[in-house]
C-alpha positions in Angstrom: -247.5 -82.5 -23.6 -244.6 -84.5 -22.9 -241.3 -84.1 -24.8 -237.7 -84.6 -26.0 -235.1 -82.0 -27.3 -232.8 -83.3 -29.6 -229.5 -81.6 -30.5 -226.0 -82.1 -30.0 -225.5 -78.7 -29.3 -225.3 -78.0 -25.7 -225.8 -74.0 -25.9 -228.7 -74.6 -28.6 -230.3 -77.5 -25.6 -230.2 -74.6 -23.3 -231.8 -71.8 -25.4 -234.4 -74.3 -26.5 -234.7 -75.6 -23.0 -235.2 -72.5 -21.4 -237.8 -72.0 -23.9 -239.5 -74.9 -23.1 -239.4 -74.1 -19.1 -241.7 -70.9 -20.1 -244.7 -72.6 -21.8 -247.3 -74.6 -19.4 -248.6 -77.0 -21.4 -245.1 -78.3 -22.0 -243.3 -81.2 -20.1 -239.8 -82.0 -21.0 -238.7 -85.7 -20.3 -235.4 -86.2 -22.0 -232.3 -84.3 -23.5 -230.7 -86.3 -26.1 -227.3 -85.5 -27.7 -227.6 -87.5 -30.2 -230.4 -88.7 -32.9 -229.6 -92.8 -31.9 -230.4 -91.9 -27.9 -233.7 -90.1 -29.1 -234.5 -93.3 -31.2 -233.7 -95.1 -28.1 -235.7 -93.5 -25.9 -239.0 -92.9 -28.4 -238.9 -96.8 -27.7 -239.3 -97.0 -24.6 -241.5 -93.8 -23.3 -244.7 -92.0 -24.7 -243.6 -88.9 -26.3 -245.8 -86.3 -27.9 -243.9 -83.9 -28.9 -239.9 -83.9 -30.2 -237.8 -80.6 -31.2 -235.7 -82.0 -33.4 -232.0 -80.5 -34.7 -231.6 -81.7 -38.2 -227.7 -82.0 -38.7 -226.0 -84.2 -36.2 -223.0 -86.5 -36.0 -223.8 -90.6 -37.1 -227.5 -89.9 -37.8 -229.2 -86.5 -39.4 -232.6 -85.3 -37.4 -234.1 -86.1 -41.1 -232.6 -90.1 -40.9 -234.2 -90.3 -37.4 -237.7 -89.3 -38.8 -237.9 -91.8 -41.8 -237.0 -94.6 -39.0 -240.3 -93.8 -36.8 -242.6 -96.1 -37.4 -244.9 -94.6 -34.7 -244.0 -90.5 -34.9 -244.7 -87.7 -32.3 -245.1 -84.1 -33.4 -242.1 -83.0 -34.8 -240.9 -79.5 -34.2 -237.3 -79.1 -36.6 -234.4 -76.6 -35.2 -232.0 -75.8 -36.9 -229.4 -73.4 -38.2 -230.0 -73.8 -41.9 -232.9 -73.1 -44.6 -232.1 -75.8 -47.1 -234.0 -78.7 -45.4 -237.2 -77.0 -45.3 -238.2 -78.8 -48.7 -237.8 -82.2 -47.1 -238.5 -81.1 -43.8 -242.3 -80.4 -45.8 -242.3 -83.7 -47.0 -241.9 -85.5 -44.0 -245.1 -83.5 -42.7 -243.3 -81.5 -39.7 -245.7 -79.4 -37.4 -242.9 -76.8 -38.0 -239.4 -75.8 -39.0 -237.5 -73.1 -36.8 -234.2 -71.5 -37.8 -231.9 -70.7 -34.7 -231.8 -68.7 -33.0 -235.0 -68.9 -32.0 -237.6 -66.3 -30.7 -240.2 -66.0 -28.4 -242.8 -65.2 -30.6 -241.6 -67.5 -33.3 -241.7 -70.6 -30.6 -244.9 -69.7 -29.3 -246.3 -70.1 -32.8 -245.0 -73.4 -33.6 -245.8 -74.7 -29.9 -249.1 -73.4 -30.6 -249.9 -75.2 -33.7 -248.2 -78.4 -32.3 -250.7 -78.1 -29.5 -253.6 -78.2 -31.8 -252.2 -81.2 -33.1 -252.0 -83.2 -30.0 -256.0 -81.4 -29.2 -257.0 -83.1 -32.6 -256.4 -86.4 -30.6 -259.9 -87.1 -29.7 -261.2 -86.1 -33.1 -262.2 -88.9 -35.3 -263.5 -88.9 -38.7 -266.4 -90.8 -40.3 -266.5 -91.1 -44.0 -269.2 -93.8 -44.1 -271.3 -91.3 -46.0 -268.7 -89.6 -48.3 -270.7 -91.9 -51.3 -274.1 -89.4 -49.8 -271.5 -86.2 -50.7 -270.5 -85.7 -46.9 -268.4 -86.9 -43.5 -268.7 -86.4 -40.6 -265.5 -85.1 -38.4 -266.1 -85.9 -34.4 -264.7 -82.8 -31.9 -265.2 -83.1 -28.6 -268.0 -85.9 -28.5 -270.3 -83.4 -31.4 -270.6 -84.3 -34.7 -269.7 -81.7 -37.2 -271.3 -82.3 -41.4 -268.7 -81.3 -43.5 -270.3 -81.5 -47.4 -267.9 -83.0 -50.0 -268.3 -79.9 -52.5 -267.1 -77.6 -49.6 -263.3 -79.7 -49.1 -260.7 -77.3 -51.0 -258.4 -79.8 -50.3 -256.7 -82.1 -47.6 -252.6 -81.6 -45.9 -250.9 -84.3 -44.6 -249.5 -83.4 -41.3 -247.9 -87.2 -40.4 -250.5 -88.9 -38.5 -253.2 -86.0 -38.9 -254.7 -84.2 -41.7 -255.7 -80.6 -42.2 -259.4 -80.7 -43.7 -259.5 -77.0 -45.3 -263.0 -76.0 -46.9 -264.1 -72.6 -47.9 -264.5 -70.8 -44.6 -262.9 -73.2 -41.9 -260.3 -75.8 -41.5 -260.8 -79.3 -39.4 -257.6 -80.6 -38.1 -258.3 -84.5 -37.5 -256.6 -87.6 -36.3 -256.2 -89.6 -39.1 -253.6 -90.2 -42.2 -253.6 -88.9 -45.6 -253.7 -92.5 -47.0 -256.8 -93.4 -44.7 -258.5 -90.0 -46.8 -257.9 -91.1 -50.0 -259.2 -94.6 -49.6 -262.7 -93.3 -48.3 -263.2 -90.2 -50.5 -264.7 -90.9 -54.1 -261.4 -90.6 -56.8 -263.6 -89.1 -59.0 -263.4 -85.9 -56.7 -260.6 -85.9 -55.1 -256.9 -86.4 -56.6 -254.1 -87.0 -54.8 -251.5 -84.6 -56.2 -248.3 -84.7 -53.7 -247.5 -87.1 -50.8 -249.1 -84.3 -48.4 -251.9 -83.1 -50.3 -255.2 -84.8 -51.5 -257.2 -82.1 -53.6 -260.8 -81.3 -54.4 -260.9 -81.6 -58.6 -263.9 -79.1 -58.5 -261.6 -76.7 -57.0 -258.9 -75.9 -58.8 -258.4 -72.9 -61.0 -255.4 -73.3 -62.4 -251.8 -75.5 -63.2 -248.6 -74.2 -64.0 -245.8 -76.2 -64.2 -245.4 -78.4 -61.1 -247.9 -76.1 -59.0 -251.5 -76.2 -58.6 -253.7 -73.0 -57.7 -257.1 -74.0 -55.8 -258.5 -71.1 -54.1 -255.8 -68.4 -53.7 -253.6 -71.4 -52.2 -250.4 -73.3 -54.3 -250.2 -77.0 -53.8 -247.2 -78.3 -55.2 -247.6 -81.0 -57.7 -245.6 -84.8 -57.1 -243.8 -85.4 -60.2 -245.2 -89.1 -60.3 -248.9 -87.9 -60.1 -248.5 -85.1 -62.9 -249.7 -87.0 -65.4 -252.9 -88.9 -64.3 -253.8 -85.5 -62.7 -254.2 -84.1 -66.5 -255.9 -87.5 -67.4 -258.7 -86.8 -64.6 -259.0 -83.1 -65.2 -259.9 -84.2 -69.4 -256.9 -82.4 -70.3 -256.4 -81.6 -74.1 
C-alpha cells in the first residue's frame, strides 16, 4: 500500500516512520510537514493510505479531510482524545493517540489493509426487492438475505455490512446502500450508519441498541426514525 505521513512534528515523523519501515505491505511515498503539501501531493499521486496528525499550523488534519474529494484510508495520529467524535464522523479506518505502540499500529494497519483488500469487492443489490444482494469477493458470489443485515457502517468510500454471524466489508458508499435497500427496512439513523428496523431492540435518548451493539442516533433523523418504528 502506498502512503503519506502527515505531521509537522519531526520526532512524531520519525516514530511513525520507523513504524512504517517495519510492516511489509507498507510503502511510504511522501513526508509532508504540513496539511496544504499533503493536499498537494494527494493531487498529483495515487495514495492509498495517509496517517494523518490532526492539529497542525494553517490547516487542522480534520480541514484537510473535508477538502478530499477523492479520500484514501485515513489513519488519525495524534496527541489528544477530543477529536475522536469527529474523527468518527468523518469515517477514519482509525484514530491513534501518540505515542504509538507496536501492537496498537499493527491493529489499525491491519484493519486499513482490509480496507484496501475490499477493493475488488463489489456489491449487487439488483435483487434487494427479492429480500437479498449479492456482495462479490474475489470473483465468488456471496447471498447475503436482507433479514440477516443488523445494520450497515460507513467507513468513507466502503461500508461495513454486519449480519448476525459475519461482517462483509465492501467497496461502495453508504449513500449508494441506502438508495438500493427498501426504506421500509432499513433506516438511516446517523451519517455512518444505515440500520435494519427489524433489528433493533431498543432507543434511549440519542442511542440505538440492535444486537448487543449502540449506534448513535443523528439528531436530524430522530424523529422520522420514531415515525417508521409506529412510535406512540
Amino acid at each position: 500500500m502506498n502512503c503519506i505521513l502527515v505531521d509537522d512534528d519531526q520526532l512524531s515523523r520519525t516514530a511513525i516512520k520507523q513504524l512504517i519501515d517495519q510492516v511489509d505491505f507498507l510503502h511510504l511515498k511522501m513526508e509532508c510537514a504540513t496539511a496544504l503539501e499533503a493536499f498537494n501531493y494527494l493531487k498529483t499521486d495515487d495514495i492509498d493510505l495517509v496517517f494523518l496528525d490532526v492539529e497542525m499550523p494553517g490547516m487542522t488534519g480534520l480541514e484537510l479531510l473535508k477538502t478530499l474529494a477523492k479520500r484514501p484510508i485515513v489513519i488519525l495520529v495524534t496527541s489528544k482524545k477530543e477529536y475522536a467524535v469527529e474523527a468518527f464522523e468523518l469515517n477514519v479506518a482509525d484514530y491513534l493517540i501518540k505515542p504509538v505502540t507496536v501492537p496498537r499500529f499493527t491493529m489499525a494497519v491491519s484493519k486499513a489493509k482490509e480496507l484496501f483488500d475490499s477493493k475488488d469487492q463489489m456489491i449487487d443489490v439488483s435483487k434487494s426487492d427479492q429480500g437479498y444482494i449479492f456482495v462479490r469477493s474475489n470473483s465468488v458470489l456471496i447471498k447475503i438475505k436482507l433479514d440477516n443485515i443488523i445494520y450497515i457502517q460507513a467507513l468513507g468510500d466502503y461500508v461495513n455490512i454486519f449480519t448476525s454471524d459475519k461482517r462483509y466489508t465492501v467497496h461502495c458508499t453508504l449513500k449508494f446502500m441506502e438508495s438500493k435497500l427498501p426504506a421500509t427496512k432499513f433506516y438511516r439513523l446517523h451519517r455512518s450508519y444505515l440500520v435494519s428496523l427489524d433489528h433493533i431492540d431498543t432507543i434511549e435518548d440519542n442511542t440505538v441498541y440492535v444486537a448487543k451493539n449502540h449506534l448513535p442516533i443523528g439528531e436530524q433523523f430522530k424523529k422520522e426514525l420514531l415515525k417508521k418504528l409506529n412510535f406512540v
